[in-house]
N, CA and C atoms as a LAMMPS dump frame, in Angstrom:
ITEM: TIMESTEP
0
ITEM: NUMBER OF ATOMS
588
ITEM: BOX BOUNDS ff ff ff
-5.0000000000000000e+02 5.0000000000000000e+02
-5.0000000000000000e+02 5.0000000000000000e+02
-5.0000000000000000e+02 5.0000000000000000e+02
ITEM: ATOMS id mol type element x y z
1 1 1 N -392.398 116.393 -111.032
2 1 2 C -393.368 115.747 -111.894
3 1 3 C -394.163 114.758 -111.053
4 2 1 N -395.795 114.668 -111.233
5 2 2 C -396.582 113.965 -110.305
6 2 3 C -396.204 112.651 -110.751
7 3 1 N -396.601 111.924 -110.343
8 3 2 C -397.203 109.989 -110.335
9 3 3 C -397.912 109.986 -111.765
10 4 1 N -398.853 110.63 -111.556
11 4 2 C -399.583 110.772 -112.947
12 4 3 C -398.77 110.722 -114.181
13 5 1 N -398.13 111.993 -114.599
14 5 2 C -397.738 112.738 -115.321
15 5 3 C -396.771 111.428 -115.282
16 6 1 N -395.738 110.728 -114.75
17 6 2 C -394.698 110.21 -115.144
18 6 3 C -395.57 108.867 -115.894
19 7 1 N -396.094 108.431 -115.326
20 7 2 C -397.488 106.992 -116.035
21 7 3 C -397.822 107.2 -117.271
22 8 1 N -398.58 108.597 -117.444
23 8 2 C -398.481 108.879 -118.736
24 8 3 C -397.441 109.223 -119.994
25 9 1 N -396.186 109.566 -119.639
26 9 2 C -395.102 109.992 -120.281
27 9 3 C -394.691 108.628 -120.76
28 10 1 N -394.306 107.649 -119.599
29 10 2 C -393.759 106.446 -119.833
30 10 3 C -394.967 105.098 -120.875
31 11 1 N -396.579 105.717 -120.713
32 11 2 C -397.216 104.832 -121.363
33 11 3 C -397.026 105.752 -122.772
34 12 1 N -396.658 107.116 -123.059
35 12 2 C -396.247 107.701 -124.543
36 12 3 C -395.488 107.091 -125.27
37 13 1 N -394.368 107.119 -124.362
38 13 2 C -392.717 106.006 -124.808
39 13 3 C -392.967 105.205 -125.335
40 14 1 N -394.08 104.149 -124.404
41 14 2 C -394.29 102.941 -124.865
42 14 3 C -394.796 102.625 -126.027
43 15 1 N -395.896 103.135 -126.344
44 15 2 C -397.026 103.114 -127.482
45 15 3 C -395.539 103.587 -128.875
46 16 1 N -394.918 104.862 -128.612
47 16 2 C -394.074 105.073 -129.467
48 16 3 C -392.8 104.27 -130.282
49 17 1 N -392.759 103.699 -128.986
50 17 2 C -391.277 102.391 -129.482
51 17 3 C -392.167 101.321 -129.916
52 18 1 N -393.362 100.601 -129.727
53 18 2 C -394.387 100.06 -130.311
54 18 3 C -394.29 100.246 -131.799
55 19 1 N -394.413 101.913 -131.918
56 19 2 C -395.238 102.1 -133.723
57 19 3 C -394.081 101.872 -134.288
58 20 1 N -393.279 102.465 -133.551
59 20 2 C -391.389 102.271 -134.513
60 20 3 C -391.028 100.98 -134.603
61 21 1 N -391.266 99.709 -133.796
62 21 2 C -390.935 98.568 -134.244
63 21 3 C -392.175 98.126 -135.459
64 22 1 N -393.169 98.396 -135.32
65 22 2 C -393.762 98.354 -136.538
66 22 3 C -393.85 99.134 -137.936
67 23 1 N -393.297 100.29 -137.659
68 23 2 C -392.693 101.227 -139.023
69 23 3 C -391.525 100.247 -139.606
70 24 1 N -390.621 99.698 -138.376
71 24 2 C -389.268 99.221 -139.209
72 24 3 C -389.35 98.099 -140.069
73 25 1 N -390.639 97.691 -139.804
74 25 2 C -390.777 96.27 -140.648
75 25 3 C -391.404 96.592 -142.102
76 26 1 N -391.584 98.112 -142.158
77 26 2 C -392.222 98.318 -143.27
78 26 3 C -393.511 97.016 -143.703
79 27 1 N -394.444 96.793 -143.017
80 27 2 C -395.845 96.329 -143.385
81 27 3 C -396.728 96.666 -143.097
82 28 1 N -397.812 97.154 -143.274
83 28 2 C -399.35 97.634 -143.123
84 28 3 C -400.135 96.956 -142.509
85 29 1 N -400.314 95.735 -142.802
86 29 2 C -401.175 94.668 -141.951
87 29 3 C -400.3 93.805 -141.095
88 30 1 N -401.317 93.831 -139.772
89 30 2 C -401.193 92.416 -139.387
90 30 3 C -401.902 92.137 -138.543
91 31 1 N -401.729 90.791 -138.138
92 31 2 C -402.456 89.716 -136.871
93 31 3 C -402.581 89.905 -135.663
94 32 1 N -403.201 90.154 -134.691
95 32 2 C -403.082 90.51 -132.947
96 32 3 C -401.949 89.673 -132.984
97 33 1 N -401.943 88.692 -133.186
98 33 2 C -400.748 87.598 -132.669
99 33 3 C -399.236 87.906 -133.128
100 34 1 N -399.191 88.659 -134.592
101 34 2 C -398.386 89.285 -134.747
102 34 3 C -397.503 89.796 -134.07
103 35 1 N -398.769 91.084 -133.695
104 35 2 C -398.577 92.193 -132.87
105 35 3 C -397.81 91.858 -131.664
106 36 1 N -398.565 91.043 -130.413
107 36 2 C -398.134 90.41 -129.773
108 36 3 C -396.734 89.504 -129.069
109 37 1 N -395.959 89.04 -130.469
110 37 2 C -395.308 88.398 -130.273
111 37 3 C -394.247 89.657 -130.652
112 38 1 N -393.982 90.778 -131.362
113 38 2 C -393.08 91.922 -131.869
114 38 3 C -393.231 92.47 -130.238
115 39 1 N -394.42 92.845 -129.655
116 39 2 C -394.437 93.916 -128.66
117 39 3 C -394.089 93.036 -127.03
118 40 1 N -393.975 91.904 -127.327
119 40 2 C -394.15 90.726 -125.761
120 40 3 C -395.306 90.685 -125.171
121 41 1 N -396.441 91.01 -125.521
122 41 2 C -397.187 90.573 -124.747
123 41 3 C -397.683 89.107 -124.903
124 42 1 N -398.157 88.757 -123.597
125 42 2 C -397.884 87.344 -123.533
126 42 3 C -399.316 87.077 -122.843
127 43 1 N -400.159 88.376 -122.357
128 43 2 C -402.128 88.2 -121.854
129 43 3 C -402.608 88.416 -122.434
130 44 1 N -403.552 87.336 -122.933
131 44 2 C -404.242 88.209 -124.408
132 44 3 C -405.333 89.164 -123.884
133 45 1 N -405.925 88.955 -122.469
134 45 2 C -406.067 90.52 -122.085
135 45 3 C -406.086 91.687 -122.038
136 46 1 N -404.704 91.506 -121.688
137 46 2 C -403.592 92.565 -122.363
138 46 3 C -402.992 93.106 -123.445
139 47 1 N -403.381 92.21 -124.767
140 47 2 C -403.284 92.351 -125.991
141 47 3 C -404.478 92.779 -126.861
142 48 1 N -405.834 92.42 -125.874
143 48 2 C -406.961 93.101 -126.312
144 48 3 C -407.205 94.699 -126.206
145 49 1 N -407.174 94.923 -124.807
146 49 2 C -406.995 95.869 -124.334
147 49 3 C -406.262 96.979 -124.82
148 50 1 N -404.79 96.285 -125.429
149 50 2 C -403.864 97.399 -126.153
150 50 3 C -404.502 98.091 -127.412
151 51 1 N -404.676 96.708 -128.088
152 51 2 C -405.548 97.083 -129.807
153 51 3 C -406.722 97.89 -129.328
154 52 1 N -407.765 97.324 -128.652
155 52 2 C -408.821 98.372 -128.192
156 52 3 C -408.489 99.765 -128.354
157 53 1 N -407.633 99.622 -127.469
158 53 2 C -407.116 101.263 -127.013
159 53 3 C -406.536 102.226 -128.257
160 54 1 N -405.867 101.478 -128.893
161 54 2 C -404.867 101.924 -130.272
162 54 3 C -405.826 102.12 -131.182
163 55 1 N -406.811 101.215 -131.31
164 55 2 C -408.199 101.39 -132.596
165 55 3 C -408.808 102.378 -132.286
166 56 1 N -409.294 102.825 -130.979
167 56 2 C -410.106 104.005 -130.688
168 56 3 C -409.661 105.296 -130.569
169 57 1 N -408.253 105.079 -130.499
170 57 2 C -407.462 106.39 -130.913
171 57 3 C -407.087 106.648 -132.561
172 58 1 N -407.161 105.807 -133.176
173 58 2 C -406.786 105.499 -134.537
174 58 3 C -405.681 105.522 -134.767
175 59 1 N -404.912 104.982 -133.305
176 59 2 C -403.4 104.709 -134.736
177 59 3 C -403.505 103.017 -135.318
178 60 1 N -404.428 102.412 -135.066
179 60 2 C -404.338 101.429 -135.713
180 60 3 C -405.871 101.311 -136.136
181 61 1 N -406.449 100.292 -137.123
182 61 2 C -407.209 99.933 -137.727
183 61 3 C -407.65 98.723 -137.912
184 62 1 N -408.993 98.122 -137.071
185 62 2 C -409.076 96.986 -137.197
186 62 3 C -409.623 96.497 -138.438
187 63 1 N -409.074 95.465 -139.179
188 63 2 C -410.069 95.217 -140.627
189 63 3 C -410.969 94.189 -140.323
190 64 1 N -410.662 92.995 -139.769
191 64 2 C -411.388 91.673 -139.981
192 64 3 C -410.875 90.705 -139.262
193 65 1 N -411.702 89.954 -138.374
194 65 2 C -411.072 89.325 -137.413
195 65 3 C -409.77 88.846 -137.02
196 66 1 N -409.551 90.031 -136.065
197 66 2 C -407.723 89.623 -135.577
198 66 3 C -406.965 90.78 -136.314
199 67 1 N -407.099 90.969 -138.015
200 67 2 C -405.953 92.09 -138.468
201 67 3 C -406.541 93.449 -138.254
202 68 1 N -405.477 94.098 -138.242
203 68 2 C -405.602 95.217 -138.058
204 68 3 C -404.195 96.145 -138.802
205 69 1 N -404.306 96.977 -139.45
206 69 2 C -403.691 98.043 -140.095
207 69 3 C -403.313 99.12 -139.747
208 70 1 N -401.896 99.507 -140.448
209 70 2 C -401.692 100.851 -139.702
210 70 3 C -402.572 102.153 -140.762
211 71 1 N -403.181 101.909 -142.052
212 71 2 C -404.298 102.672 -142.843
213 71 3 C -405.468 102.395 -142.642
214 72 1 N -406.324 103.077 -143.145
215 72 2 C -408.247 102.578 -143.305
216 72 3 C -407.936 101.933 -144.762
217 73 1 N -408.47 100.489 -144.143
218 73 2 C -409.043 99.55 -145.057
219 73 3 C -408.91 99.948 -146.804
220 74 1 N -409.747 101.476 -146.829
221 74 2 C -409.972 101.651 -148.049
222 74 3 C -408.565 102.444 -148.55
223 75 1 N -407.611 102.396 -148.287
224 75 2 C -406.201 102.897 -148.645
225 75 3 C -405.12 101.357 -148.922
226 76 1 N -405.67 100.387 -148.41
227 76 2 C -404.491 99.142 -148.648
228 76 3 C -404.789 98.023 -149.975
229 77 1 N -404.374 97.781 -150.503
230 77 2 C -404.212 96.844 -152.037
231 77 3 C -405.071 95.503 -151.715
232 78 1 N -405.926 95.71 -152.281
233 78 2 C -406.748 94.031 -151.715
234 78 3 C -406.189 93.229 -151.842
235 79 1 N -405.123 93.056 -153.015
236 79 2 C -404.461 91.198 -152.846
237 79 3 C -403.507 91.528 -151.736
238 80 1 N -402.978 92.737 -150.74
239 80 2 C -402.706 92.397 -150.032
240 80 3 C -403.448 91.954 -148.94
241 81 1 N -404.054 92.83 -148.738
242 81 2 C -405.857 92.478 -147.983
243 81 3 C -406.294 90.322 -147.845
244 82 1 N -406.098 90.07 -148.927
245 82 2 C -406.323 88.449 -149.127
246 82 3 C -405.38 87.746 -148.833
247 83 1 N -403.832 88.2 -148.898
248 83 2 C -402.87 87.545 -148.745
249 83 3 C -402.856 87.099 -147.048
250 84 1 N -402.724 88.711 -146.511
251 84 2 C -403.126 88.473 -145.198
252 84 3 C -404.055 87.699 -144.421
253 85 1 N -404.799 87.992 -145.502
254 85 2 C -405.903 86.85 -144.511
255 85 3 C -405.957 86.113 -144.187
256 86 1 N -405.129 84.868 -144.949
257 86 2 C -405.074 83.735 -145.331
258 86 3 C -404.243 83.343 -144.059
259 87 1 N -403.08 84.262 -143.23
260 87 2 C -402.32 84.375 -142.394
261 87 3 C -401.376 82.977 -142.58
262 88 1 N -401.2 82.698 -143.925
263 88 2 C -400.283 81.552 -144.351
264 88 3 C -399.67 81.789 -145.744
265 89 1 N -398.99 81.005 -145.643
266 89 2 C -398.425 80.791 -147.381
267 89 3 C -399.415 81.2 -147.863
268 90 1 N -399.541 82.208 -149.298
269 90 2 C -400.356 82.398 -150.128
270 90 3 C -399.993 83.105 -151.699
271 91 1 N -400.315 83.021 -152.803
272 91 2 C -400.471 83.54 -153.685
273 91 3 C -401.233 83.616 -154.816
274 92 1 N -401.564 84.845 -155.153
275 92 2 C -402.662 84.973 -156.154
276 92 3 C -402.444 84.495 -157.411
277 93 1 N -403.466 83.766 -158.265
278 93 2 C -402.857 83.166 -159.426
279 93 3 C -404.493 83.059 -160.141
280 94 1 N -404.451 81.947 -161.263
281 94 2 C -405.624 81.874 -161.944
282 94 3 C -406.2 82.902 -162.342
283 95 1 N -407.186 82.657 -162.112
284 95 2 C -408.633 83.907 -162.673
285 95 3 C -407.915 85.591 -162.84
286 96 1 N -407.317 85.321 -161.352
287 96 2 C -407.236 86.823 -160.947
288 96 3 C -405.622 87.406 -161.799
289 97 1 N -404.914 86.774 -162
290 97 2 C -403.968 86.903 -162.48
291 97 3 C -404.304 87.249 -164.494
292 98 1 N -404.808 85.967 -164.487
293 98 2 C -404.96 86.122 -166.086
294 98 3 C -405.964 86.515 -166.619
295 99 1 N -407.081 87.327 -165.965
296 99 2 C -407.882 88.721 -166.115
297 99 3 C -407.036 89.939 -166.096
298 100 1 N -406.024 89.822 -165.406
299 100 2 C -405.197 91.3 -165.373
300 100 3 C -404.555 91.216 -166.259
301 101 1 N -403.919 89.957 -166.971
302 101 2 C -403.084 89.877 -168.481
303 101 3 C -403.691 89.97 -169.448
304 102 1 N -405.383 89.928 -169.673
305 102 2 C -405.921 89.684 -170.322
306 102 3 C -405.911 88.575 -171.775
307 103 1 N -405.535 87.245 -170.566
308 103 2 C -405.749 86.157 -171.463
309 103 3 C -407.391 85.517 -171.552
310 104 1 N -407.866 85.694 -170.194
311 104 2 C -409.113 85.331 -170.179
312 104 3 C -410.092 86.578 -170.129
313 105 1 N -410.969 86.87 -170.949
314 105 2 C -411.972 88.746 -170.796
315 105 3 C -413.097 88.644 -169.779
316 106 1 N -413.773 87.166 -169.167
317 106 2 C -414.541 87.611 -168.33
318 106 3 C -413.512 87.599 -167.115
319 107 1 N -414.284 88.898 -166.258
320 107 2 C -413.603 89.35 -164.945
321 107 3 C -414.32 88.222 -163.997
322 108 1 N -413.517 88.089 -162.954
323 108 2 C -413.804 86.981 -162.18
324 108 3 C -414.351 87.858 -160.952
325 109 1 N -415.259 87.102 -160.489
326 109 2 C -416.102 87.665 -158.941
327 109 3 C -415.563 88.023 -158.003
328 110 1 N -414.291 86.681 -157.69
329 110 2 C -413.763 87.216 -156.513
330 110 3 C -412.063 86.897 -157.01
331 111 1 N -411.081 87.588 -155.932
332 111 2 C -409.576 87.28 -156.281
333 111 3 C -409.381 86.161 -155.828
334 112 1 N -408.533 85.28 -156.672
335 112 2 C -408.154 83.932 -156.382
336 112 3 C -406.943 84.267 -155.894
337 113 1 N -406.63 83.081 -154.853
338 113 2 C -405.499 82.873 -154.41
339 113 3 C -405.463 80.868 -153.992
340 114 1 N -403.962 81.03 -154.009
341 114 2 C -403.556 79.223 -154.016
342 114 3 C -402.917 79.391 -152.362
343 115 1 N -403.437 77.957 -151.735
344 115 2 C -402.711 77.971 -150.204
345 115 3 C -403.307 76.891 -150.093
346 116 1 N -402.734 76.231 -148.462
347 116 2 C -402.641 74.761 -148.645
348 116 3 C -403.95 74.644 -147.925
349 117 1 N -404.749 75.471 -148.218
350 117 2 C -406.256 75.391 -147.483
351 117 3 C -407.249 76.061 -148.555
352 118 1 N -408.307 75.213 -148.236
353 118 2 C -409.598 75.99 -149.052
354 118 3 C -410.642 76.793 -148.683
355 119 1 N -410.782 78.046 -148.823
356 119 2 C -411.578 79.039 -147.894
357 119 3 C -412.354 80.105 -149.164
358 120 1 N -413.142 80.541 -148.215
359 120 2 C -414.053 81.662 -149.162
360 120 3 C -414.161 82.59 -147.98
361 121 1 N -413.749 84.065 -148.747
362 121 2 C -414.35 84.805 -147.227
363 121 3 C -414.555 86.276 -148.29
364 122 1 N -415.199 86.603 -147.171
365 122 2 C -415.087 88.473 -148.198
366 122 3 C -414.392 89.703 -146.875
367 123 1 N -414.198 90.278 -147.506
368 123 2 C -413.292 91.765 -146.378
369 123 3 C -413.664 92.794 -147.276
370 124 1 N -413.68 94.185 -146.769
371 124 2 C -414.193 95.332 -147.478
372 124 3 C -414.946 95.323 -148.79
373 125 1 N -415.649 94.359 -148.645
374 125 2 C -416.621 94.75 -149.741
375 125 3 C -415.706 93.582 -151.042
376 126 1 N -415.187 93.251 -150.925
377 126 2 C -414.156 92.291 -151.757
378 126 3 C -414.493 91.314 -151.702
379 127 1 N -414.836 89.866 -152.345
380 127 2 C -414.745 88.635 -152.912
381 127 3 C -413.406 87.931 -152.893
382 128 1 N -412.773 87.061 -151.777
383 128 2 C -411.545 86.01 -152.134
384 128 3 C -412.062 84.253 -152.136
385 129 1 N -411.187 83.637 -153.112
386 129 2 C -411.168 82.312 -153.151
387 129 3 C -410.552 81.88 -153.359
388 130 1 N -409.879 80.745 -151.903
389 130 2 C -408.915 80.329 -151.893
390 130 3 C -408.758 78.78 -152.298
391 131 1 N -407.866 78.409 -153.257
392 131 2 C -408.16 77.039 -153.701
393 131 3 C -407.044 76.192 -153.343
394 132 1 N -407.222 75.291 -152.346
395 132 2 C -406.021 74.187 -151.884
396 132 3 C -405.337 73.969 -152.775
397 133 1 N -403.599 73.322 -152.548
398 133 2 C -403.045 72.974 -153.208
399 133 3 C -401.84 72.167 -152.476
400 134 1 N -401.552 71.084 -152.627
401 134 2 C -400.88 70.047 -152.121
402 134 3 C -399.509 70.867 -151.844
403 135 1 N -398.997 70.881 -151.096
404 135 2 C -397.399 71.465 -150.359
405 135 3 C -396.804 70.984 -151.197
406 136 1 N -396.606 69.571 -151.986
407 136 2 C -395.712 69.415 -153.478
408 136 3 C -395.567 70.372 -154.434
409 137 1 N -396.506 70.447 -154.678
410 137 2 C -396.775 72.147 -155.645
411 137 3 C -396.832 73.429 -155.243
412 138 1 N -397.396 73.313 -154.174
413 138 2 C -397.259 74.935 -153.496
414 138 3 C -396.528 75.479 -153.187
415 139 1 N -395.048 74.946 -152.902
416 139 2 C -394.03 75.641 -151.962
417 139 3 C -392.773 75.304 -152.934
418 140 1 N -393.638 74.639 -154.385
419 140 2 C -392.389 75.018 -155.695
420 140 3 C -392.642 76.429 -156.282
421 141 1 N -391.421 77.447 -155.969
422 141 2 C -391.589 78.84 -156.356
423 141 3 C -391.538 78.84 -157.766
424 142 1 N -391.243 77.841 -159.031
425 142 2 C -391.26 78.089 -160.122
426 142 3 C -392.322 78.834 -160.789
427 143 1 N -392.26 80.22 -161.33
428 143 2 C -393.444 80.956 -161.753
429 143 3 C -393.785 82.096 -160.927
430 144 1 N -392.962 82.417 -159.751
431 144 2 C -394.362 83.626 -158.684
432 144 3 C -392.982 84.224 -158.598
433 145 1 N -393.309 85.615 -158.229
434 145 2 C -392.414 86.479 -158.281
435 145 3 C -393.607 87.108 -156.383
436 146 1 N -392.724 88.421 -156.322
437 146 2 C -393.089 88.831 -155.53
438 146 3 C -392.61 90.377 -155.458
439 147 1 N -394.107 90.808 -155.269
440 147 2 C -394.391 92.508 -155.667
441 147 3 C -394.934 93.391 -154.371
442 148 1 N -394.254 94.209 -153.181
443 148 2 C -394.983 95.187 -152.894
444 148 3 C -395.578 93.954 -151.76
445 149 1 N -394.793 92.928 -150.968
446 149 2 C -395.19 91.818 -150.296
447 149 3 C -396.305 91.06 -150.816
448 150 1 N -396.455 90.982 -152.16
449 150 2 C -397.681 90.263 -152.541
450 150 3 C -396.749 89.284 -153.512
451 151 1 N -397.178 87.842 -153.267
452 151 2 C -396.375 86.795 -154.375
453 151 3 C -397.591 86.4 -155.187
454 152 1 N -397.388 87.014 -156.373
455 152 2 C -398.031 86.758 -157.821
456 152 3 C -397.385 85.859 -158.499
457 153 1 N -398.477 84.711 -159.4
458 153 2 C -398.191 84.144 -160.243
459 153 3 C -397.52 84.851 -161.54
460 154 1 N -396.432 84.214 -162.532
461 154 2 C -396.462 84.876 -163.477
462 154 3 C -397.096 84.234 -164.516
463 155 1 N -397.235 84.355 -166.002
464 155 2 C -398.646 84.035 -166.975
465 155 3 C -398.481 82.312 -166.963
466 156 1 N -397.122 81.984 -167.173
467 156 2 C -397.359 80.512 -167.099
468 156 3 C -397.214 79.884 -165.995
469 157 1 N -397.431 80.212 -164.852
470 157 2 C -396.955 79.531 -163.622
471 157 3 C -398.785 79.662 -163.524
472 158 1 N -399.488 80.885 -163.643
473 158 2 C -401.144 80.752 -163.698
474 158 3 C -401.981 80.09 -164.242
475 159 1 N -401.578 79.825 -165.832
476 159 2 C -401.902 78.88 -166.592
477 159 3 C -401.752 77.589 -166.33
478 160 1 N -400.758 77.167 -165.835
479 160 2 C -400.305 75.76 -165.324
480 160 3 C -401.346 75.424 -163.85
481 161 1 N -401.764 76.281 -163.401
482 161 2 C -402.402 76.502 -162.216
483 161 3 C -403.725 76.38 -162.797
484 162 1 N -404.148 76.91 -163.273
485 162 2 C -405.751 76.99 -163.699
486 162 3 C -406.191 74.963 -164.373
487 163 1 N -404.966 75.165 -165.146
488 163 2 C -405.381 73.315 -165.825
489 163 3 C -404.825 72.197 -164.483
490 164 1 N -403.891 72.85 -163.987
491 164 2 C -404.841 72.096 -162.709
492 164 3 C -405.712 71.05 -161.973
493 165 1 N -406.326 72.622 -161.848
494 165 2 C -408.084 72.528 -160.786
495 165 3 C -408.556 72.426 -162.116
496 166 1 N -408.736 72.617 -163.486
497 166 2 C -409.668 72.545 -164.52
498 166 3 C -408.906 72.324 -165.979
499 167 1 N -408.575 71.057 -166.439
500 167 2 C -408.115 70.882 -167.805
501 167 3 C -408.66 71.508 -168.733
502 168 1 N -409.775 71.491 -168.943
503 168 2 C -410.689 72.011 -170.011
504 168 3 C -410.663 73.474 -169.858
505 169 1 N -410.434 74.446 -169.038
506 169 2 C -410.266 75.945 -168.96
507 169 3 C -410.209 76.469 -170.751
508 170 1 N -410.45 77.646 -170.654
509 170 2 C -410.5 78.158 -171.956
510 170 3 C -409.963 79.533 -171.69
511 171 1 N -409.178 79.819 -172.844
512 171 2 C -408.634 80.96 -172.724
513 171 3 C -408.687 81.877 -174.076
514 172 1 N -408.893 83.081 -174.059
515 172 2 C -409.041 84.104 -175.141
516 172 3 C -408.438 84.169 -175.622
517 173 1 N -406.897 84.477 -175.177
518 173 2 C -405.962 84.74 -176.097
519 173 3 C -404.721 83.755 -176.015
520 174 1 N -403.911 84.034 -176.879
521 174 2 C -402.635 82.972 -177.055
522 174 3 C -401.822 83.009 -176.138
523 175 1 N -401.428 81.69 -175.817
524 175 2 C -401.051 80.715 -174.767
525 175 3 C -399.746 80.979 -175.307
526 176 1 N -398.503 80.604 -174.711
527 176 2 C -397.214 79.93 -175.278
528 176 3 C -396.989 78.588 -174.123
529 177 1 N -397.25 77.743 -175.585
530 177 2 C -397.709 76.679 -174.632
531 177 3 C -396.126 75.582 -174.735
532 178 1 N -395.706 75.593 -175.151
533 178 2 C -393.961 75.546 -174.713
534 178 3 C -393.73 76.06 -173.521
535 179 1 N -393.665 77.4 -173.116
536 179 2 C -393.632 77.602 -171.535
537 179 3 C -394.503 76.9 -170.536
538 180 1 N -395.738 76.715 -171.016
539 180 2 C -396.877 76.331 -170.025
540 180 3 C -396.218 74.781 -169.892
541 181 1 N -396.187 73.938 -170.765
542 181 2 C -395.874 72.298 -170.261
543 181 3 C -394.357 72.334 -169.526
544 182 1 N -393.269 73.173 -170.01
545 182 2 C -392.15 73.156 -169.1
546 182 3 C -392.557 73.607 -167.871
547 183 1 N -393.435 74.813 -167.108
548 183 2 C -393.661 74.984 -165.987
549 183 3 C -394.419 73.975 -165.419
550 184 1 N -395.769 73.094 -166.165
551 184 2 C -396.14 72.026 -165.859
552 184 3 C -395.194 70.663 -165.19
553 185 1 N -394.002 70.673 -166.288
554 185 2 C -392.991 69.458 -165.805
555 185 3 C -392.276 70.05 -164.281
556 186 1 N -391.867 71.493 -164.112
557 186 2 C -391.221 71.447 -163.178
558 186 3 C -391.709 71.827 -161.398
559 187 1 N -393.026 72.128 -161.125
560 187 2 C -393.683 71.825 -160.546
561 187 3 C -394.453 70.707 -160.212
562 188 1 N -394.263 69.607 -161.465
563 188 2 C -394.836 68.536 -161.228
564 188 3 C -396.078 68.289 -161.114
565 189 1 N -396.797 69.383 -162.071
566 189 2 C -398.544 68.835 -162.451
567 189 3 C -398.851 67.787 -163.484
568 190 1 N -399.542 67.28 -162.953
569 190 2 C -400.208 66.552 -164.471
570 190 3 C -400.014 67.231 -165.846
571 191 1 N -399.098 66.901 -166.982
572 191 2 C -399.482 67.467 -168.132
573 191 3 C -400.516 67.237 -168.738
574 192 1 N -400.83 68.139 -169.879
575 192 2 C -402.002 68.829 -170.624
576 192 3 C -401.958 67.955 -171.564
577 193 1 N -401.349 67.304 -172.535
578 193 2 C -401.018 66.985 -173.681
579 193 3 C -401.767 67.474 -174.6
580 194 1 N -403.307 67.587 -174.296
581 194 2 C -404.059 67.785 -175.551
582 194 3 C -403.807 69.448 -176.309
583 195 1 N -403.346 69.806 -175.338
584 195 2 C -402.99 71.591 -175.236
585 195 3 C -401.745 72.343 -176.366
586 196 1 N -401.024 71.642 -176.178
587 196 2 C -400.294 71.262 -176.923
588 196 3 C -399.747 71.16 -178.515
């Protein structure tokens, strides 16, 4: 076997034990830096160069600055799409949550999500907005469950979330507002009283 032929066999291996440490984690997206720190590379040179190479062959997929996927864009779940982005603590709640329960009927523009930063960005054609929230409250799990690597609010952990950023919010349909002020007390928001 030439010089060649063994370079190439051994850069096959490589790329292969690569995709398999990323199959085993079972996730779709992620970060160069991610990537990076799973595979050792330590040049980001060398970490450009790899993704380059992997995107133009298509086993990977770049979406939006830095992530990249092992699908095309238009095959992956946008709130995972937003979660990622955020490349921090994150979960979807408000608008986007209680449009899908249909407590509130107008559809919201873009998917909300809560993180300890405030950002607006768009990815595939998608609308996200991200609305700060003090690490006191944010990193109390009371209310979010977690689906398919996406941590969703549940109806009163959203509700408690929406009065918030906005007391006065209005909602279509019926509240159980016994749940909403106990999730209020145990996260430690301001209560509603008038709600009530």
């Amino acid at each position: 076997m030439s010089t060649d032929q063994k370079t190439i066999k051994t850069g096959r291996s490589k790329t292969l034990g690569r995709f398999a440490q990323l199959a085993s984690m079972g996730e779709l997206v992620f970060h160069g830096s991610d990537l990076a720190s799973l595979w050792g590379i330590t040049d980001k040179n060398t970490l450009y160069t790899t993704l380059k190479r992997y995107t133009q062959q298509k086993l990977i997929y770049r979406l939006w600055q830095g992530m990249y996927a092992l699908k095309p864009v238009e095959q992956i779940d946008p709130l995972v799409l937003g979660i990622k982005a955020m490349h921090s603590y994150a979960y979807v709640s408000t608008e986007t949550i209680l449009f899908n329960l249909g407590i509130i009927s107008q559809r919201p523009e873009s998917v909300t999500l809560i993180s300890s930063i405030s950002r607006r960005f768009s990815l595939s054609g998608r609308s996200y907005v991200c609305r700060k929230l003090a690490d006191e409250y944010l990193y109390q799990s009371s209310g979010i469950s977690e689906k398919d690597g996406v941590r969703e609010a549940e109806l009163s952990r959203a509700v408690a979330d929406l009065l918030y950023y906005n007391p006065q919010a209005y909602f279509d349909a019926p509240i159980n507002w016994k749940e909403v002020k106990q999730m209020q007390k145990t996260i430690g928001y301001p209560l509603t009283p008038e709600r009530y």
